[in-house]
C-alpha angles and dihedrals in degrees: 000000000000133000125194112180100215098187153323136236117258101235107018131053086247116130140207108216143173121216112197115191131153093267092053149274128321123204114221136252086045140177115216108203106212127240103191104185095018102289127081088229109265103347130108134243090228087049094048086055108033103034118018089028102223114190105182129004135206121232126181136253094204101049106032090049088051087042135060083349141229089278106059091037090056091046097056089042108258141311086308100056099035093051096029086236103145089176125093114287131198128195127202114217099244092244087128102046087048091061089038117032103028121104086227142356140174126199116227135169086254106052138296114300112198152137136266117260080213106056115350096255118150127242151159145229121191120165099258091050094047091055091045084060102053093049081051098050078044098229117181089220113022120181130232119257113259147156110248110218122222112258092235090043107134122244096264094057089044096057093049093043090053099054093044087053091045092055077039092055085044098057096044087054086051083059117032078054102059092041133077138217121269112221115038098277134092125249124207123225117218127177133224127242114218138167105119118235090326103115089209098044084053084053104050100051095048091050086051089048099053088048091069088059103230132168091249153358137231125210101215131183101042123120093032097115101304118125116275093246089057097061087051093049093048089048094051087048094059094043103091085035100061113064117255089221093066132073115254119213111198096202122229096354123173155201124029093263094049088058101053092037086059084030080069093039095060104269118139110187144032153181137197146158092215105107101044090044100052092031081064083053102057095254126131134191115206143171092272109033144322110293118202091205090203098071118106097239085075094059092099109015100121091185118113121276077255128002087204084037101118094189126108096249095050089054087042106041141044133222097246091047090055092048083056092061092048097050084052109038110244125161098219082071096064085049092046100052090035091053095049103044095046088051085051085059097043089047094041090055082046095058085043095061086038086050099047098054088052093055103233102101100121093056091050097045092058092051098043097048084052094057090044100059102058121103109228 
């Protein structure tokens, strides 16, 4: 993987960037919708790159080596072959969805022994094996196993989260480093920044992660119950630590505020479930405000999801005719919503790079972050 920083904005931290991997090139600032299991839900693939313009998407280690399993995804030749995604892919490690998501786990020196949410059965991840699998899904950029410390964790926890982590981080490089890719392309390693809401903590792990020379660094632990502030103020604290030379991936972030408001603090990519999600649950962003599509004030209103919306379905549907879909139950209302929320990420990341070369990012982001936040 390569990164070019093509610019900066004039009066912000904010970056224009250029990602090269084998299975193309990636714009930054970018969203990367996630696809969990292999499929951004209910969206497809033509629609992702046609219309939403996707141009990398994030799968997941927990859920694609439980399903459909290491052995179906080496035989078809990796996450590319077996989805038909030809685009970049990353995969986070499912740390996360361990501590989350698992019937049971227990945290050991050696890994993260837990339980399916499927079907109960036990496994482990250690760092050698978590790497192993992700050689194995065949991801172009693929994340470090750690614990990901709660947002409100004491000090104490925090600490003894962070060095576990850090051996943690030690033991995926060994091995990332004495193994090679699968399938003819090459992967990319980044670390993950932990350290909770404790400035030097933060510190201290970035300054660890930087030592070990990679092509780019993650900001973990951030979004995960901590104030908002917070978040801003950790990511300022890691900004003169991470090299400016090298892509930062803010993990799991967030609304469309919290992304132009990292955006201007020097992050360059990002990943959320947070449009599908709330696009399932009836729920738009849109240029000027948040819309919940149920309420009864949307019954005739005959106007576009969005009139700045440049998706498909914002040209093709109506609000009242998607409230429609919700109140009965059909299916097509989830895609719909899905499919225009994840293309107002994808065009808001775009203004922000337009913005940035012209060097009035600052300006727009303020404006912008005010309009977002409204509730229509």
């Amino acid at each position: 993987m390569k990164f070019t920083l093509l610019g900066k904005d004039r009066e912000s931290e904010a970056r224009l960037g250029l990602i090269e991997t084998d299975h193309g090139q990636i714009r930054t600032p970018i969203f990367m919708p996630v696809g969990t299991v292999g499929s951004v839900k209910g969206v497809y693939h033509r629609d992702l790159n046609e219309d939403i313009k996707a141009q990398i998407i994030l799968g997941n280690t927990y859920h694609l080596y439980l399903r459909p399993g290491l052995d179906i995804l080496r035989a078809a030749g990796g996450v590319h072959k077996f989805t038909s995604w030809e685009k970049p892919v990353l995969t986070d490690s499912g740390g996360f969805q361990v501590f989350s998501l698992a019937q049971s786990r227990k945290i050991t020196e050696e890994g993260c022994i837990f339980q399916s949410h499927i079907d109960g059965s036990r496994h482990i991840f250690t760092p050698e094996n978590n790497v192993d699998t992700q050689r194995v899904i065949g991801a172009d950029i693929i994340m470090a196993l750690d614990e990901c410390c709660p947002g409100d964790a004491d000090r104490r926890y925090a600490e003894k989260s962070l060095r576990l982590t850090q051996r943690w981080l030690e033991r995926c490089l060994r091995r990332f480093d004495e193994t090679e890719p699968l399938y003819g392309y090459s992967q990319t390693f980044f670390p993950i920044v932990q350290g909770c809401v404790y400035p030097d903590l933060r510190r201290e792990a970035a300054e660890h992660a930087v030592s070990f020379d990679r092509e780019g660094y993650a900001i973990g632990g951030l979004a995960v119950g901590e104030p908002t502030e917070k978040m801003y103020q950790m990511i300022e604290v890691l900004h003169p630590i991470l090299p400016k030379d090298k892509p930062r991936y803010l993990m799991g972030v967030g609304t469309p505020s919290n992304l132009l408001e990292a955006i201007a603090r020097g992050v360059d990519m990002f990943d959320c479930v947070m449009p599908t999600r709330n696009g399932r649950n009836a729920m738009l962003f849109t240029s000027e405000g948040t819309i919940h599509i149920r309420n009864r004030k949307w019954a005739e209103d005959f106007s576009p999801l969005d009139p700045n919306g440049t998706s498909f379905v914002d040209k093709q549907y109506t609000k009242a005719y998607l409230r429609h879909l919700f109140i009965s139950r059909e299916m097509l209302a989830a895609q719909i919503a899905s499919q225009h929320n994840l293309a107002f990420y994808l065009n808001l990341v775009e203004q922000a790079r337009e913005h940035i070369a012209a060097g009035d990012f600052l300006r727009w982001k303020d404006e912008m972050v005010r309009k977002l936040d409204n509730r229509l």
